[in-house]
PAZAPA-4460 file (N, C-alpha, C; in steps of 0.05 Angstrom, whole numbers, plus 32768, in hexadecimal, padded with zeros to 4 digits):
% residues 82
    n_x    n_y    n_z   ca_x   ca_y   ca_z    c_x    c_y    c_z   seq   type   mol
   747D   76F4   8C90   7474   76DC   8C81   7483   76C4   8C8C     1      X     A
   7475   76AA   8C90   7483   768D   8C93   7488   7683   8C7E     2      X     A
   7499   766A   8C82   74A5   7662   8C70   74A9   7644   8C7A     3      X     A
   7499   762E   8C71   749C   7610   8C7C   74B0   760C   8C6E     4      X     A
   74C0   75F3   8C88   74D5   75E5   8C83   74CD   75CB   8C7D     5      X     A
   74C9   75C2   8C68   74B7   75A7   8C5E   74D8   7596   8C59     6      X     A
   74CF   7579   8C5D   74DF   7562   8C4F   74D6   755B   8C3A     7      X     A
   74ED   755E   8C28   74EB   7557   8C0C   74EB   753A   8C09     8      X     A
   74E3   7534   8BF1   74DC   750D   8BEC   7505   750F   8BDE     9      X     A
   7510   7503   8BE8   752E   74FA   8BE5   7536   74E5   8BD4    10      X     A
   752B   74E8   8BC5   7543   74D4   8BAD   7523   74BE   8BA0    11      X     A
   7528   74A8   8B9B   751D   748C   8B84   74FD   7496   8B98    12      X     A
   74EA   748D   8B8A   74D4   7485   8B96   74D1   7469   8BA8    13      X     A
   74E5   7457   8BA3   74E4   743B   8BB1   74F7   7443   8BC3    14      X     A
   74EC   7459   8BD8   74F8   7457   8BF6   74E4   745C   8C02    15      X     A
   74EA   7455   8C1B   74D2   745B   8C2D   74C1   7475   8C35    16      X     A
   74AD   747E   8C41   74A4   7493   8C3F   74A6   74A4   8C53    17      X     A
   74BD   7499   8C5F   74CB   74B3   8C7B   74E3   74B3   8C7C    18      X     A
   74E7   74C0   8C8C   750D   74C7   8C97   7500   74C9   8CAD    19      X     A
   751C   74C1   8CC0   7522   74C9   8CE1   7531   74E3   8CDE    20      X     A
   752C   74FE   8CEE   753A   750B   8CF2   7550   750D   8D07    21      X     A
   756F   7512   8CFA   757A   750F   8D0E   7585   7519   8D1D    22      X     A
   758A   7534   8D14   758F   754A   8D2C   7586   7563   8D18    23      X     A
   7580   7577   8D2A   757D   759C   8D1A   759A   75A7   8D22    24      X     A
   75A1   75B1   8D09   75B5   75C0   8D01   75B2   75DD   8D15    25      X     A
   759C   75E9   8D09   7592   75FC   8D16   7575   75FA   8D36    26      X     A
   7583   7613   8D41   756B   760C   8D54   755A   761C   8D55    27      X     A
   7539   761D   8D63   752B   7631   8D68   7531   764F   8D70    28      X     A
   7539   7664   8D5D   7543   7680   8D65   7559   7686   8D53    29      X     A
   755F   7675   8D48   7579   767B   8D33   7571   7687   8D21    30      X     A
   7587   7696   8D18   7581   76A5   8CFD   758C   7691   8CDF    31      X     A
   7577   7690   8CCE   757F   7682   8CB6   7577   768D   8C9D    32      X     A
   7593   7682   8C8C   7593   768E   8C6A   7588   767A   8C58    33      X     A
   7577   767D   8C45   7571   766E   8C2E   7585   7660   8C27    34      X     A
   7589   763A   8C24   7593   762F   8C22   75A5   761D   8C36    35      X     A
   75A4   762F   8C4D   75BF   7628   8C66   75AC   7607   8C6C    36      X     A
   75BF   75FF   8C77   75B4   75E2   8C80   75A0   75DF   8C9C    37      X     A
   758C   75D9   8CA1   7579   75D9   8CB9   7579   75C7   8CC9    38      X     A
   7580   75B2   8CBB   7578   7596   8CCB   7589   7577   8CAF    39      X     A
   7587   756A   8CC5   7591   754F   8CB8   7583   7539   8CBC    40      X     A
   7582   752E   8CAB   7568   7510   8CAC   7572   74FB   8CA2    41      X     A
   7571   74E3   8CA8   7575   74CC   8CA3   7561   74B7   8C8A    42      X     A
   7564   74B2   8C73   7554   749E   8C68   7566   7486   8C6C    43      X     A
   755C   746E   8C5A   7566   7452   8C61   7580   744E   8C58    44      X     A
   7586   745E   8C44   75A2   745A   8C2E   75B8   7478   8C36    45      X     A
   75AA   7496   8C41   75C3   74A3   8C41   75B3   74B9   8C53    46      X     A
   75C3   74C9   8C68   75C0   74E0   8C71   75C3   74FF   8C68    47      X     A
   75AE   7508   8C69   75A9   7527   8C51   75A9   753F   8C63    48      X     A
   75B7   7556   8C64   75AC   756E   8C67   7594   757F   8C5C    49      X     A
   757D   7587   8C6F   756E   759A   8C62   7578   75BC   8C66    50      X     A
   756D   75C2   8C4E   756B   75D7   8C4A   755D   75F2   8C4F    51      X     A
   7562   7607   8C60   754E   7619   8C61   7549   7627   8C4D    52      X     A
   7529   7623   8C45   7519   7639   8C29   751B   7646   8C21    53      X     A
   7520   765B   8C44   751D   7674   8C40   752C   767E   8C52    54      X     A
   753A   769D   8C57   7547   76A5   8C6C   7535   76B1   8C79    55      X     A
   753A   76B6   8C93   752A   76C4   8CAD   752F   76B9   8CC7    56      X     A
   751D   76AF   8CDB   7521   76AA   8CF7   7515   7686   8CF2    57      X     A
   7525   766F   8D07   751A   765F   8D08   7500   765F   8D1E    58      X     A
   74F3   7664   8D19   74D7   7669   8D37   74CF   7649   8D3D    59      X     A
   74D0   763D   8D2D   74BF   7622   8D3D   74C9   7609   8D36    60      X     A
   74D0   75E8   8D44   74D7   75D8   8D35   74B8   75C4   8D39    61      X     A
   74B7   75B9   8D2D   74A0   75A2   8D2A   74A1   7584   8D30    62      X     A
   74C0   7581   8D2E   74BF   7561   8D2D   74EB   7563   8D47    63      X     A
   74E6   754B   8D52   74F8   754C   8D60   750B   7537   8D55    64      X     A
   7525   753F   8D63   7537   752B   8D52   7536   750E   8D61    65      X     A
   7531   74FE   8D52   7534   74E5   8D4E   7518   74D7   8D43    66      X     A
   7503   74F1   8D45   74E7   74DE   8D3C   74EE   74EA   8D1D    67      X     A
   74CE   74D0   8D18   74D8   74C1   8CF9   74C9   74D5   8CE4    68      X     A
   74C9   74E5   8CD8   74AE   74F4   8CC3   74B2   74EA   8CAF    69      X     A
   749B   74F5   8C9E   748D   74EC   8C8C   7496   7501   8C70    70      X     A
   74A6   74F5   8C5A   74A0   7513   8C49   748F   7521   8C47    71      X     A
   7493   753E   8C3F   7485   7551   8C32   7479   7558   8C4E    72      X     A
   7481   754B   8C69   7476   7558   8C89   747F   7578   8C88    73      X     A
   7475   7586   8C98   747F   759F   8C99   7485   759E   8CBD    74      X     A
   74A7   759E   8CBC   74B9   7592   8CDA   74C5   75B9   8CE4    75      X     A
   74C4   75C9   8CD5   74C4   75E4   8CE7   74C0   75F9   8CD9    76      X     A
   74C3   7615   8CD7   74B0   7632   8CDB   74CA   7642   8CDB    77      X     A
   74C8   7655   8CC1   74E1   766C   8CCA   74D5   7685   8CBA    78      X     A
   74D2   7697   8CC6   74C1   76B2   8CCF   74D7   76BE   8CC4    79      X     A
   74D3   76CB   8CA7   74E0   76DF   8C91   74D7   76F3   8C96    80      X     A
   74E6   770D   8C8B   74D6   772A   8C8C   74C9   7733   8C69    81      X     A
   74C7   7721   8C63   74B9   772E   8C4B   749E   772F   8C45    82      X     A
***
């Protein structure tokens, strides 16, 4: 089973409607646990760690570090055994 790594909407509604990503924590092939940190992104006011969903394999990233996404984007793919 997959498991999308989506960006969450981060704090007030009167911010803008992306982040820059700014580097992955993790890379394509790593092994990850529900919760561990994946990636870090930038909004206008503070820099956030994301969270992985789910544990399993990271198989794919979507978005590279320094381009800008959009919440609720789905930026990578981690392949669970359940």
């Amino acid at each position: 089973m997959k498991s999308d790594v989506v960006i969450p909407r981060l704090g007030s509604s009167d911010e803008s409607d992306d982040v820059k990503l700014v580097r992955w924590i993790k890379q394509v092939g790593a092994s990850v646990q529900k919760g561990e940190s994946l990636l870090e992104v930038e909004t206008d006011k503070v820099n956030v760690e994301i969270e992985a969903p789910d544990s399993g394999l990271l198989v794919e990233t979507l978005a590279k570090e320094g381009e800008v996404v959009k919440f609720n984007s789905v930026v990578a793919i981690i392949e669970n055994n359940d």
